[in-house]
MIVEX-754700 format. One line per 10 residues: number of its first residue (from 1); their letters; for each residue x, y, z of C-alpha. Coordinates in Angstrom, 1 decimal. Layout:
N
NUM) a) X Y Z; ...
This chain:
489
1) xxxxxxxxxx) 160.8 89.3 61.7; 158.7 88.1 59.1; 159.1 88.2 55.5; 156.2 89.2 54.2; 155.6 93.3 54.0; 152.6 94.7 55.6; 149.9 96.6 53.8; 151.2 99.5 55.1; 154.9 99.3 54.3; 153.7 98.4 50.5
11) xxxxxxxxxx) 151.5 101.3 50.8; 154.2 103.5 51.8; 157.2 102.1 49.7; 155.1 100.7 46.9; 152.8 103.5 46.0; 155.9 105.7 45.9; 157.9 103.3 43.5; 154.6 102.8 41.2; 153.7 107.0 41.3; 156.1 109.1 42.8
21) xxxxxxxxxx) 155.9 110.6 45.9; 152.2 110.7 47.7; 153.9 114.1 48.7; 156.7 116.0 48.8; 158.1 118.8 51.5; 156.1 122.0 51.7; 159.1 123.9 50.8; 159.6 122.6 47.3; 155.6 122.6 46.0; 155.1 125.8 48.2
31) xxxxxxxxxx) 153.4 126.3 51.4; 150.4 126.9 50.0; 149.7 123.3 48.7; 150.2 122.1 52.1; 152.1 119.1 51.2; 154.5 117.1 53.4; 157.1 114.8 52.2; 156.4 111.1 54.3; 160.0 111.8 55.3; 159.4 114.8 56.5
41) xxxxxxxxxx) 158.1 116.3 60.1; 154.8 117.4 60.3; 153.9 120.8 61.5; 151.5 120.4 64.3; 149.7 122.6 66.9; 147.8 122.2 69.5; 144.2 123.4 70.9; 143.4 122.9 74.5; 147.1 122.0 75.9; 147.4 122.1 79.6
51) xxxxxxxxxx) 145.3 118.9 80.5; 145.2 115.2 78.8; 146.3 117.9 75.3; 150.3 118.0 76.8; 150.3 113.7 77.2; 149.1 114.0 73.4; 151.9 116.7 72.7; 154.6 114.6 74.1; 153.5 111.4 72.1; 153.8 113.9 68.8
61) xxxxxxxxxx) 157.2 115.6 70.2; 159.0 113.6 66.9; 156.7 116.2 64.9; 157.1 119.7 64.8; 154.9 121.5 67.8; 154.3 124.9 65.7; 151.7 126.8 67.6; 149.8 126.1 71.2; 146.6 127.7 71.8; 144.9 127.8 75.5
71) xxxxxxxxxx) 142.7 129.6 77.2; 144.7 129.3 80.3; 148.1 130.8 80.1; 149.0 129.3 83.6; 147.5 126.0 83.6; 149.1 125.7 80.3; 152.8 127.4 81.5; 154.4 124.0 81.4; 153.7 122.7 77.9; 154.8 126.5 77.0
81) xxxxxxxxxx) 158.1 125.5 78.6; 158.5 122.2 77.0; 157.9 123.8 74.1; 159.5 126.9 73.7; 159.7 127.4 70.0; 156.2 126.8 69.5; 153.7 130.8 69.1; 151.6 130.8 71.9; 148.2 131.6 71.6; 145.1 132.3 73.7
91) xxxxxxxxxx) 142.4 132.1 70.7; 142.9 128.9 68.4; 141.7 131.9 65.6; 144.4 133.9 65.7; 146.6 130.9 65.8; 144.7 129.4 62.8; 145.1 132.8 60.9; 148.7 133.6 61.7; 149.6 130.5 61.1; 148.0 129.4 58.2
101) xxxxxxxxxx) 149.1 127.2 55.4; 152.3 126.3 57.7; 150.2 123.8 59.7; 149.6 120.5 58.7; 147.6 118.8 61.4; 146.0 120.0 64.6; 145.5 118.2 67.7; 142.7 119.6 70.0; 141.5 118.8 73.8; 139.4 121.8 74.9
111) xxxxxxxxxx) 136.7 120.9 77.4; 134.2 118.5 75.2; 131.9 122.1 73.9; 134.1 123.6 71.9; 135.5 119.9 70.2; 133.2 120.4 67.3; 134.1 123.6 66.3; 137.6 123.8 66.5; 138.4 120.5 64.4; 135.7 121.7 62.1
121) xxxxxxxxxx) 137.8 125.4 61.2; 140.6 123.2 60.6; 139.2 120.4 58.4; 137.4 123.0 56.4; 141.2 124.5 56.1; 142.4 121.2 55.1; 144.0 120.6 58.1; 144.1 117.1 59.8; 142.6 116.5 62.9; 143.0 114.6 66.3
131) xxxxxxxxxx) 140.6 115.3 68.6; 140.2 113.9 72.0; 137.3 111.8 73.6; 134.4 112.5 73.5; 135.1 113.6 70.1; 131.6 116.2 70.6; 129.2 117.4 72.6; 126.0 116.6 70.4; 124.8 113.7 68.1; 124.8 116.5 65.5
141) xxxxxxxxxx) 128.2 117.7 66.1; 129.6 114.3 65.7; 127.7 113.5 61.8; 129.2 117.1 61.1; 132.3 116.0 61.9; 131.9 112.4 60.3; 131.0 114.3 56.7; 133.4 117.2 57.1; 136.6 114.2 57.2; 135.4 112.9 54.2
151) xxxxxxxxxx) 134.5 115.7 52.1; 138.2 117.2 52.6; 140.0 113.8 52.9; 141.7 114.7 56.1; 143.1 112.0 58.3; 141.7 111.5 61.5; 141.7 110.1 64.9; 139.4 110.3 68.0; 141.6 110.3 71.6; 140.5 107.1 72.3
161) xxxxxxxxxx) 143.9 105.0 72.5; 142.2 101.5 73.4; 141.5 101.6 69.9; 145.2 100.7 69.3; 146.0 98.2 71.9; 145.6 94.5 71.4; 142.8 93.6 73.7; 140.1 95.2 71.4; 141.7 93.5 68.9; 141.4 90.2 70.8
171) xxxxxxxxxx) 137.5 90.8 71.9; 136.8 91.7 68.1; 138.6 88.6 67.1; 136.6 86.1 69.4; 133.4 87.9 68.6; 133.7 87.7 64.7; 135.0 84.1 65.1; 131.8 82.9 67.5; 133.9 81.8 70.3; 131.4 83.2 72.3
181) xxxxxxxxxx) 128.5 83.0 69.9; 125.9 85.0 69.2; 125.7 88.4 72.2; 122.3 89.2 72.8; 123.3 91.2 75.8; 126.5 93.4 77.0; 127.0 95.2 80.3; 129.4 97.9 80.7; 130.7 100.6 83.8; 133.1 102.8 85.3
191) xxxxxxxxxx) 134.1 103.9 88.5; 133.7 107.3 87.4; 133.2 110.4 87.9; 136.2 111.3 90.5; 135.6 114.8 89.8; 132.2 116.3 91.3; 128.8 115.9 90.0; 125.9 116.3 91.2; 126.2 119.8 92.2; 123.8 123.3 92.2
201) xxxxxxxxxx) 124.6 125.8 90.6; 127.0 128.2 92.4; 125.6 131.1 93.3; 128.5 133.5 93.8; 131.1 134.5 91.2; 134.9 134.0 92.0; 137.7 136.6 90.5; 138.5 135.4 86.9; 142.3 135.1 87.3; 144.5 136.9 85.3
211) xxxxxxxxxx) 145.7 134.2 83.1; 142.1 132.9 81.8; 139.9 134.2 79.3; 136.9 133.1 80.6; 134.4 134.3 77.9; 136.8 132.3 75.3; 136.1 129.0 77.8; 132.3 129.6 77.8; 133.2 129.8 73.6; 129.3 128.8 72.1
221) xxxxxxxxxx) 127.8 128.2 75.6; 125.6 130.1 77.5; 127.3 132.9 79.3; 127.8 132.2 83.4; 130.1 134.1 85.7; 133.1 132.0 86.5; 133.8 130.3 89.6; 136.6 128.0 90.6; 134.1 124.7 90.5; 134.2 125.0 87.0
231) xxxxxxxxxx) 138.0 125.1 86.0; 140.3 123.6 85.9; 139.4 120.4 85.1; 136.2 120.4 86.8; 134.1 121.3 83.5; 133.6 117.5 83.0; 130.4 117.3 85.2; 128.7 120.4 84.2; 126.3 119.9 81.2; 127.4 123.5 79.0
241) xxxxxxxxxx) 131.1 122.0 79.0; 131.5 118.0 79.5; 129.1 115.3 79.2; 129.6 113.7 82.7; 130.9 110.3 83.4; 129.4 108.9 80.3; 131.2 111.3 77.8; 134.1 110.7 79.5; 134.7 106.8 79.8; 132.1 105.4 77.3
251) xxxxxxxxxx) 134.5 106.1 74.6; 137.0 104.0 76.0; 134.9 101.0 77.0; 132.0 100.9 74.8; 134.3 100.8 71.9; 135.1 97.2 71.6; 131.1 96.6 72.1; 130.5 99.4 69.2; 133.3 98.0 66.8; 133.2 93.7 67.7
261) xxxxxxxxxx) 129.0 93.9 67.2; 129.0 96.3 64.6; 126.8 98.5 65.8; 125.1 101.6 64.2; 122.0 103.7 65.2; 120.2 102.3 68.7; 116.5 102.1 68.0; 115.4 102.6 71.4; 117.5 104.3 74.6; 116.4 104.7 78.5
271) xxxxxxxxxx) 118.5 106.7 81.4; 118.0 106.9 84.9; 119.9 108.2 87.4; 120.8 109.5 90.8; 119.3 113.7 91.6; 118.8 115.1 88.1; 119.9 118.8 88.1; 119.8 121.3 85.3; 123.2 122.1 85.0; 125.1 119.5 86.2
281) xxxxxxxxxx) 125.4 115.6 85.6; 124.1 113.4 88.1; 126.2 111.1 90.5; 125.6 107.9 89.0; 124.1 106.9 85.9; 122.8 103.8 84.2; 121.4 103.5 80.4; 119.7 101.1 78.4; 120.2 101.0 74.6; 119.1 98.8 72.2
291) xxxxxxxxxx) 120.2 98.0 68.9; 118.8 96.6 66.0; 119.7 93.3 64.0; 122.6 93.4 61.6; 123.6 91.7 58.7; 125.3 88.2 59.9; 129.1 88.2 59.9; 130.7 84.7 58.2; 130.8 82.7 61.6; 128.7 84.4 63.6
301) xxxxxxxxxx) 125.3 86.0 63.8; 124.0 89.5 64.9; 120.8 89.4 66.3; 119.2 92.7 68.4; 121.6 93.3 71.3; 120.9 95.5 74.6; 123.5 97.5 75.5; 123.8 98.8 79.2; 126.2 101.4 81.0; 126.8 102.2 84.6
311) xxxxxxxxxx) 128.1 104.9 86.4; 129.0 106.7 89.5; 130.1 103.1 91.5; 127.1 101.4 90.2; 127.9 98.2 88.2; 125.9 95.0 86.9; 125.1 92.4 88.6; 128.2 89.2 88.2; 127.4 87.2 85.4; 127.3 83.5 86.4
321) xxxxxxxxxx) 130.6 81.3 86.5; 132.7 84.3 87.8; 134.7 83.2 90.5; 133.6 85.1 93.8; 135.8 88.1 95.2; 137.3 89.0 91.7; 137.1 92.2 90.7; 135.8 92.4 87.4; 137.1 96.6 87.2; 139.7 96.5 85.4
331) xxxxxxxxxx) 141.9 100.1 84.5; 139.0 102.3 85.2; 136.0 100.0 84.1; 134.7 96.9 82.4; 132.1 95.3 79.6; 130.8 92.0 79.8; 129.6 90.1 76.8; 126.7 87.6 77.2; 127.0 85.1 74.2; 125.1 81.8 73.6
341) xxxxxxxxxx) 128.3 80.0 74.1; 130.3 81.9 76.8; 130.6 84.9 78.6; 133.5 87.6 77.6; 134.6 90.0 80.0; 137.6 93.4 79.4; 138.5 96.3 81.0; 138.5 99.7 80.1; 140.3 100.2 76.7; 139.9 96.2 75.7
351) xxxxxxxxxx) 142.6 95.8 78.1; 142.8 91.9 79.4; 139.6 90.2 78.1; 139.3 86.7 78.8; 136.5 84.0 78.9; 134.6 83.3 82.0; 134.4 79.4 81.0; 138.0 79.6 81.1; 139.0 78.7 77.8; 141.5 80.3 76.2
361) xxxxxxxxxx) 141.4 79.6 72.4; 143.1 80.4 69.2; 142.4 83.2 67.0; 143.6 84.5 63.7; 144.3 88.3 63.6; 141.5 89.7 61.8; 142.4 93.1 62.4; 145.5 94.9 61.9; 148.3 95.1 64.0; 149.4 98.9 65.1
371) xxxxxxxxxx) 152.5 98.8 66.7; 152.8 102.8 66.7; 151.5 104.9 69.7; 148.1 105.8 68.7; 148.6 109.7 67.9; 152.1 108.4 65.7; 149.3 106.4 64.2; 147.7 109.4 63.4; 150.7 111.2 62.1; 151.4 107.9 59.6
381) xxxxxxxxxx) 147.8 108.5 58.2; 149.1 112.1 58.1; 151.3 111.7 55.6; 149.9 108.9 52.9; 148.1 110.1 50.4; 144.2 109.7 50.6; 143.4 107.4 48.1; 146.7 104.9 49.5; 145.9 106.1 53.4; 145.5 103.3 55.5
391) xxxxxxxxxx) 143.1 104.7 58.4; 143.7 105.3 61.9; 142.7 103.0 64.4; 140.1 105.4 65.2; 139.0 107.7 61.7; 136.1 109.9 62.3; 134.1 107.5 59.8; 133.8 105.2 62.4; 134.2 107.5 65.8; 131.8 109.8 64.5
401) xxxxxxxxxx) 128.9 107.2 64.8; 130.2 105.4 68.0; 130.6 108.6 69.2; 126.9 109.3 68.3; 125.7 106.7 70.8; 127.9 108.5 73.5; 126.2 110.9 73.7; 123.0 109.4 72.9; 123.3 108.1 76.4; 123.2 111.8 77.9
411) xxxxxxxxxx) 120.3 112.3 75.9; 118.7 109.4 77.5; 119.5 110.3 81.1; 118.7 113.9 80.5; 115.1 113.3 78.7; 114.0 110.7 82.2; 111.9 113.4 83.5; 109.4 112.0 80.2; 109.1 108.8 81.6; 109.1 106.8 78.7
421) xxxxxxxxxx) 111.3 104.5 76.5; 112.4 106.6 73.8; 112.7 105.7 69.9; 115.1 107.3 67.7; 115.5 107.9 63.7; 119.2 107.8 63.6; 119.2 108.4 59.8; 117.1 111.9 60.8; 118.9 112.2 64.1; 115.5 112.8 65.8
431) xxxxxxxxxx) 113.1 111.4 68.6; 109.7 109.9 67.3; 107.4 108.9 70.6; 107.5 112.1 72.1; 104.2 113.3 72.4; 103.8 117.1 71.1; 102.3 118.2 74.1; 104.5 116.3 76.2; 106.3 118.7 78.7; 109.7 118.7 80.4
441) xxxxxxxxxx) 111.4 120.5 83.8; 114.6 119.7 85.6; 115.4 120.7 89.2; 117.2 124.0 89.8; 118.1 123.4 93.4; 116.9 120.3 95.5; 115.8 122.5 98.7; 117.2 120.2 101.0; 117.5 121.4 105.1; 116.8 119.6 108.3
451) xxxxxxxxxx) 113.4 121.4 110.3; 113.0 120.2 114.0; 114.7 117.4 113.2; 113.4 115.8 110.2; 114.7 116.3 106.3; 112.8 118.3 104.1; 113.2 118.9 100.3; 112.2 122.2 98.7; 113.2 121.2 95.2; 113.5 124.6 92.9
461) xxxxxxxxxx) 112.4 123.6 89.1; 112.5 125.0 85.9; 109.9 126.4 84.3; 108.1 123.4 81.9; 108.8 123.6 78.7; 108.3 121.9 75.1; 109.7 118.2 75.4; 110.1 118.1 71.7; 112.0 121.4 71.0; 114.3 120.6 74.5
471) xxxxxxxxxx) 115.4 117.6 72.6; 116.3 119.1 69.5; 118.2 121.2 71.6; 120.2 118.4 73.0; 120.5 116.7 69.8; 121.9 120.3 68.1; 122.7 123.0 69.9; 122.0 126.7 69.2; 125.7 128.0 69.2; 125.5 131.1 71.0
481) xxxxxxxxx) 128.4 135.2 71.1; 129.2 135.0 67.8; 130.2 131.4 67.2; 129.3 129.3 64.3; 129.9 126.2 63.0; 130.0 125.1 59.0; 127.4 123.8 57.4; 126.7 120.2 57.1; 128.0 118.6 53.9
């Protein structure tokens, strides 16, 4: 082991040497100052357990597991019995109230709507915050998040655990050392969705089951009756809850393209896709983003870069030198980076890049090692003191912005029916070539049914309505029965 301590372990042992403790145990300054010693367990709880919320609970069983809140008390009975002296709840309110000052940190994974508002309550309360991928629905939702983690000084961390594994690390590396060059170009997939998209609206209503409170589900969506397509787990493809394929895997691959080019606002997205429906996210997907120049790194340049995703078992075409009949997904996915001096290729999460000349060169670290599970990673940042906290792999001041262009993409694929390029004011979070009288509709139903022998489509539409206020609606949604977010710092 080397010599040398880390920046952490100074941080840690150091700063409590040179000023005392960073913090000290709740139970000595009082529950009220919401303090925890770095020795100490933090008290957690959980929002949104019975899914991908239990894999984050057992990666924080170290910590105290306080309080679980779900809207399903049967999807969610099994974290209830690995947990069994944490309060169960079925509104993350009540918890929050009851609760209190005895929480330190929260960890949600609702279905992607309610994201924003739950980590929001608890930031406001000073609470820290992990919050699954995609960390929101909206482009707003995600700068309200960004500002609300620093104005309170909360530590942070978006469920995207590629963000602590070595091969974004190593893609970052070769990038900011120009081993590949300057990268004009990157393509990027998934073999997802393998839940279904693509669907109508159901027309009949199914017998909420005893152990759901549906209406706390729909939360600030638009009220639906329920039926089984929807939950449990389903909610991914239908636009009011998830954001499709996109939301769901972009986070995970796109992030070594956002983080290694140093990305910020796209100037310009497109999206096209399979059957575009109203209230559910299409099949397959593809979308075109491009970013603007950036300020040149030491040993490497960072000209304007196009950025493309693919969905739905679409996926770009092989980039020359690639040996035939390998398969270039890798864990779920894949991004290919076009450089002027080679060709890098990784899988979903980072995982495995390598060159396609086949070089394999040297590379300092320039980014920190994190040899902690990424939600312990979260719990260190937990408990160091703001000004001394070293940030999580994945902070909200940089997965509130990456997360913008997630969803940016939905925005794209959503707005096709205009039929344009479309340029966007990332500063104002706003469209700027749409025309004002430009109108939009989306189909309802697509009609389809075989007459005599031959296929017919009697596609059912929406009524048309203003292009410009249907983005804005995208972009920031009207939070509907009562619910409200904070206001933007």
């Amino acid at each position: 082991m080397s010599s040398k301590m880390s920046r952490r372990r100074f941080l840690q042992a150091g700063t409590t040497a040179a000023v005392g403790l960073t913090v000290v145990p709740s139970t000595v300054l009082g529950k009220s100052m919401g303090y925890t010693a770095p020795s100490d367990k933090l008290n957690i709880v959980g929002v949104g357990v019975g899914g991908m919320g239990f894999a984050n609970l057992k990666n924080l069983e170290s910590q105290n597991i306080i309080g679980l809140a779900d809207v399903d008390w049967k999807y969610s009975q099994n974290v209830f019995n690995h947990f069994p002296n944490a309060k169960k709840y079925y509104d993350y309110r009540k918890m929050y109230d009851e609760l209190g000052d005895s929480i330190d940190a929260v960890m949600v994974a609702t279905a992607d709507h309610t994201h924003a508002i739950i980590a929001a309550d608890a930031m406001t309360m000073g609470k820290h915050v992990y919050v699954q991928k995609p960390l929101t629905h909206t482009v707003y939702e995600s700068r309200l998040l960004t500002k609300l983690a620093a104005k309170h000084k909360v530590a942070t961390s978006m469920g995207n655990q590629g963000a602590s594994g070595a091969g974004v690390r190593q893609v970052i590396d070769w990038i900011r050392d120009g081993v590949i060059g300057e990268v004009t170009k990157v393509d990027t997939f998934t073999d997802r969705p393998i839940w279904p998209q693509g669907l109508m609206t159901p027309k009949k209503a199914d017998k909420v089951p005893k152990t759901l409170n549906w209406d706390l589900f729909i939360g600030p969506a638009a009220k639906r009756p329920f039926n089984e397509i929807y939950h449990p787990w389903n909610w991914r493809g239908w636009w009011d809850f998830g954001t499709g394929a996109l939301g769901d895997m972009a986070c995970h691959i796109l992030h070594p393209v956002f983080k290694g080019l140093n990305l910020g606002y796209p100037t310009k997205v497109q999206g096209t896709s399979s059957m575009l429906l109203n209230d559910c996210a299409p099949n397959a997907q593809m979308v075109k983003y491009i970013f603007p120049e950036r300020d040149n790194l030491p040993k490497v340049g960072m000209p304007e870069v196009e950025v493309n995703w693919y969905d739905g078992g679409l996926i770009p075409f092989r980039p020359e030198g690639v040996p035939a009949g390998k398969n270039l997904n890798d864990s779920g996915g894949g991004a290919i980076f076009y450089g002027t001096k080679d060709t890098l290729v990784c899988g979903c999460y980072g995982v495995n890049p390598w060159l396609v000349s086949g070089r394999k060169p040297e590379s300092p670290k320039t980014q920190r090692e994190v040899t902690l599970s990424h939600e312990m990673d979260w719990v260190r940042a937990c408990k160091e003191s703001p000004a001394n906290r070293v940030e999580t792999s994945s902070p909200f001041s940089e997965a509130g912005p990456f997360n913008e262009m997630v969803v940016m993409g939905v925005l794209a694929v959503r707005l096709q029916g205009l039929n344009q390029e479309l340029h966007w004011d990332g500063e104002n979070m706003k469209f700027t070539n749409i025309p004002s009288d430009a109108k939009i509709r989306t189909i309802i139903e697509d009609g389809f049914k075989i007459t005599d022998g031959h296929p017919t489509f009697n596609k059912t539409w929406t009524d048309a309505v203003d292009a410009n206020a249907y983005a804005e609606e995208l972009i920031k949604h009207t939070y509907q029965n009562g619910w409200k977010l904070p206001d933007m710092p």
